[in-house]
C-alpha positions in Angstrom: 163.8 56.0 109.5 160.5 57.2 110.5 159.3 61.1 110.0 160.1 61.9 113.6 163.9 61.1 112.4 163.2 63.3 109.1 161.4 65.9 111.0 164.9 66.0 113.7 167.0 66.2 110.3 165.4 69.3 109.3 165.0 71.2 112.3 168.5 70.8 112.9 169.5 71.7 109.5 167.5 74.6 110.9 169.9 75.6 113.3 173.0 74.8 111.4 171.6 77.7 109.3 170.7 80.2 112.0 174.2 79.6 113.2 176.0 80.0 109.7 173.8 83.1 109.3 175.5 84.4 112.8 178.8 83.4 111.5 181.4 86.8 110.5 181.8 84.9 107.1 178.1 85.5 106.0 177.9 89.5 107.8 181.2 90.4 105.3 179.3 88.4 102.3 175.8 90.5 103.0 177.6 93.3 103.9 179.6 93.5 100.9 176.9 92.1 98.3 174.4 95.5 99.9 177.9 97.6 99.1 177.1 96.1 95.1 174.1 96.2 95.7 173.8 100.3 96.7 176.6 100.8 94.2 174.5 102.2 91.1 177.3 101.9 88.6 178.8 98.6 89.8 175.2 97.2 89.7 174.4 98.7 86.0 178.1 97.3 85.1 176.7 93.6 86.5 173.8 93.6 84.8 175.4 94.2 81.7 177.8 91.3 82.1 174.9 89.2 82.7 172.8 89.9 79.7 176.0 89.4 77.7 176.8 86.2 79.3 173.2 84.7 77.9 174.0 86.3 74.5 177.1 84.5 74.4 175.6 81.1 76.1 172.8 81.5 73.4 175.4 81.5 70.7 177.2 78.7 72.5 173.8 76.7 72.8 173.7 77.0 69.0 177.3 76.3 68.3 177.7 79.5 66.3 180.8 81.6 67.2 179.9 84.7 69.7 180.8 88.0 66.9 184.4 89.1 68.3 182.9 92.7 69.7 180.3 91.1 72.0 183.5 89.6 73.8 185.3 91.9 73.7 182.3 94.3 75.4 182.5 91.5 78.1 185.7 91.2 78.6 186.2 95.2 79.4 183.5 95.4 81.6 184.8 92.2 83.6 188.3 93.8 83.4 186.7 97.5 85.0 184.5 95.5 87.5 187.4 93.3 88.4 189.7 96.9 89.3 186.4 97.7 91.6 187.4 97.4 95.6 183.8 96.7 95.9 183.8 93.9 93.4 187.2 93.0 95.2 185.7 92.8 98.7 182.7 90.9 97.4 184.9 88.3 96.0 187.1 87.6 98.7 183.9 87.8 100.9 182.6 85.1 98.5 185.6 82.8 98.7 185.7 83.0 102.5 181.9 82.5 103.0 182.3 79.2 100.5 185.3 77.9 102.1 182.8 77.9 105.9 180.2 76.0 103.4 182.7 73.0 102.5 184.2 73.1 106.3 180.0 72.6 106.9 179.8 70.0 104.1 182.9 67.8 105.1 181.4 67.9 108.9 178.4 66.7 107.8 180.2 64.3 105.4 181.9 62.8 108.5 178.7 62.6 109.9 177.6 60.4 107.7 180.8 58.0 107.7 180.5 57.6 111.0 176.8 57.1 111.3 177.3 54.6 108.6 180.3 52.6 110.7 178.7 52.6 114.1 175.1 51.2 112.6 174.9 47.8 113.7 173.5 45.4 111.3 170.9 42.4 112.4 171.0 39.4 110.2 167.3 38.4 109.3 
């Protein structure tokens, strides 16, 4: 494979990307991640599951037990951003924009399978 051949690779990647970014799947996941996003509470209530998360990773990473109150703090704010409808759409628009990403992956997958069948071999 020369670097024409890489070079077509990539700009077609290109496209596949333009077109996924056309796709309803991806205008529901940015719509609903700018809904988070302008959502000063929901935001605040992410970022505080985030910096407990690396507490508790830190802990983990150590192999000392996380103290019983710093998962408990993370499981109630989980538990009230989970009860959020915005939370709620950004999850299901989540799950549907990663279920177009392995429909993407298993075309390109068969791609490959059948690139690699139809290639006819030269003995030297």
């Amino acid at each position: 494979m020369d670097m024409s051949d890489r070079d077509a690779i990539f700009e077609r990647a290109t496209d596949v990307g333009r077109l996924i970014s056309q796709t309803p799947e991806y205008a529901y996941l940015r719509s609903a991640m700018r809904d988070i996003d302008g959502d000063e509470e929901a935001r605040a209530r992410l970022d505080a599951i985030r910096a407990l998360q690396e507490k508790l990773i830190g802990f983990l990473e150590r192999e000392e037990e996380p103290p019983e109150d710093l998962r408990e703090e993370l499981g109630r704010l989980s538990e009230e951003m989970q009860t959020s409808t915005r939370y709620q759409s950004l999850i299901s628009a989540q799950a549907n924009f990663d279920k177009l990403m392995e429909k993407v992956n298993q075309s390109i997958g068969e791609g490959v399978k059948a690139g690699e069948q139809s290639r006819i071999i030269i003995p030297s």
